[in-house]
C-alpha positions as CSV (number, residue, x, y, z in Angstrom):
1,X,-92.3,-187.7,40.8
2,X,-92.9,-184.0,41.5
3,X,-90.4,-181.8,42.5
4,X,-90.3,-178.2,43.7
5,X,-86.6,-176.5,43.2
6,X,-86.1,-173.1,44.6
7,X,-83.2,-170.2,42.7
8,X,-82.2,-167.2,43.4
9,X,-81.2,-166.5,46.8
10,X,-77.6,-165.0,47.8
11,X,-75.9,-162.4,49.5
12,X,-77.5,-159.0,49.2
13,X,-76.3,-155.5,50.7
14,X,-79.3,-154.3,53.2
15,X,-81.6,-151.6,50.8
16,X,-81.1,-154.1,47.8
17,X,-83.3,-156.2,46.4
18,X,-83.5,-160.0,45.3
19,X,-85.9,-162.3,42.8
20,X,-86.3,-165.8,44.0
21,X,-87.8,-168.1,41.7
22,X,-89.3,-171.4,42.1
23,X,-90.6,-173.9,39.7
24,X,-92.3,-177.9,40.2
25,X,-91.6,-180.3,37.9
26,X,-92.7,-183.3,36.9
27,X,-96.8,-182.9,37.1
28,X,-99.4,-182.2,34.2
29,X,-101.5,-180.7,37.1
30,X,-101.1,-177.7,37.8
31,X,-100.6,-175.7,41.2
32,X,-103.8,-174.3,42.8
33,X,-101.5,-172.2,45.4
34,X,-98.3,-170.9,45.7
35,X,-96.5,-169.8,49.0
36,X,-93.0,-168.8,50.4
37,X,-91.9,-169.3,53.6
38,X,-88.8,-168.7,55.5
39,X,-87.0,-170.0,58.8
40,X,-84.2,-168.1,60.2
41,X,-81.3,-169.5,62.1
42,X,-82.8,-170.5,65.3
43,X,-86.5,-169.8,64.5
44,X,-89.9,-171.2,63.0
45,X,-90.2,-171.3,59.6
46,X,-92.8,-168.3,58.8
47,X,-95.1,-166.9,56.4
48,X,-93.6,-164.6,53.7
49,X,-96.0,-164.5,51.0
50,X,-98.9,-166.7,48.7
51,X,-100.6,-166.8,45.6
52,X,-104.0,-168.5,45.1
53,X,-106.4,-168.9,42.2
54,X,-106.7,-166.3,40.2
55,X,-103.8,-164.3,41.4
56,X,-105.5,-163.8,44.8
57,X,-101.8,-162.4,46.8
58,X,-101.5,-162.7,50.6
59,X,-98.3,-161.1,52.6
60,X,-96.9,-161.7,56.3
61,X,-97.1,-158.3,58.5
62,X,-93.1,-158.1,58.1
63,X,-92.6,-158.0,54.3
64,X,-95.9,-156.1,53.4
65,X,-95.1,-152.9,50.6
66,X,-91.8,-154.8,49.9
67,X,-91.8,-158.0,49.0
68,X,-94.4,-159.0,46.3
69,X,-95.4,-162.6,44.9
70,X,-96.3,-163.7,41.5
71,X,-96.7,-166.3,39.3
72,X,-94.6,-167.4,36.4
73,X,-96.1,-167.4,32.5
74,X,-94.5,-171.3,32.6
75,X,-97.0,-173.5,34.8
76,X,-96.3,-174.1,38.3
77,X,-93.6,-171.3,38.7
78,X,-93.9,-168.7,41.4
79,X,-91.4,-166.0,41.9
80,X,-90.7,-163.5,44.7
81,X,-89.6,-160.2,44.2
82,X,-88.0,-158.8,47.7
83,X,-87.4,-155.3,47.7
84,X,-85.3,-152.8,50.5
85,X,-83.5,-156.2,52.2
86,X,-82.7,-155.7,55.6
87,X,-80.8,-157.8,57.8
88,X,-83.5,-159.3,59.6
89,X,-84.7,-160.7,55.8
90,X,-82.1,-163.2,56.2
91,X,-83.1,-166.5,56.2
92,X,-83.6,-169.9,53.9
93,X,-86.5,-169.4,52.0
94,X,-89.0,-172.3,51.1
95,X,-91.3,-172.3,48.4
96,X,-94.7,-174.9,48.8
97,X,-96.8,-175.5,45.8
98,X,-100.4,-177.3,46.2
99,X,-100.3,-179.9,43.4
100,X,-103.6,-182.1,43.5
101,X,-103.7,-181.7,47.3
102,X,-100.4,-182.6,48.1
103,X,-98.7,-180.1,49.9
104,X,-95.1,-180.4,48.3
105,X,-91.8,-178.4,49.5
106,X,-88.4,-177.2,48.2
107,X,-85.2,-177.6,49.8
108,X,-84.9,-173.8,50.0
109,X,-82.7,-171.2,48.7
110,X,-80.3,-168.9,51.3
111,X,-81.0,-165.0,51.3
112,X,-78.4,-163.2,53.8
113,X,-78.6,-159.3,54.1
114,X,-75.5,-157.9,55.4
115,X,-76.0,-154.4,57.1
C-alpha cells in the first residue's frame, strides 16, 4: 500500500525559514504531481504550492517569492522550502502526490510561526 509521510514542520521564529519534506512509499510508479496544502485552525485547507511534469512549479497568491517547491533526486519526494515565516504561515501542512490517478494524502506536518 502507498503511503505519503510528511517531515519537517516545527516551531519557527517569524523571518525564519523551514524545509518540509515529503516522500510516498510503497509504489514502483512514480508521481506525475506533487502539491502542498495547508489548513489553519479554523479554516479550509488551501493551496500552498505544486509541482507537475517536468518541474512545471505553481504557487498560491500568499506564499509567492517565498516559499518554493521542488522535487527530490529519490522518486516520489517533494520538498518545500518556506522562506521569511510569518505568523499567519502557521498551519498543518499536507502534501498530495498523484500516483497512477490516485490522489493520495499525508497526515500532515505542524509549522507554527511565533511573532
Amino acid at each position: 500500500q502507498v503511503q505519503v509521510a510528511e517531515s519537517g514542520g516545527g516551531l519557527v521564529q517569524a523571518g525564519g525559514s523551514l524545509r518540509l519534506s515529503c516522500a510516498a512509499s510503497g509504489s514502483i510508479y512514480s508521481s506525475t504531481a506533487m502539491a502542498w496544502y495547508r489548513q489553519a485552525a479554523g479554516k479550509q485547507r488551501e493551496f500552498v504550492a505544486g509541482i507537475v511534469g517536468g518541474g512545471v512549479t505553481k504557487y498560491g497568491d500568499s506564499v509567492k517569492g517565498r516559499f518554493t517547491v521542488s522535487r527530490g533526486r529519490a522518486t516520489n519526494t517533494v520538498y518545500l522550502q518556506m522562506n521569511n515565516l510569518t505568523p499567519e504561515d502557521t498551519a498543518t501542512y499536507f502534501c498530495r502526490q498523484t500516483i497512477r490517478g490516485h490522489e493520495l494524502w499525508g497526515q500532515g506536518t505542524q509549522v507554527t510561526v511565533s511573532s
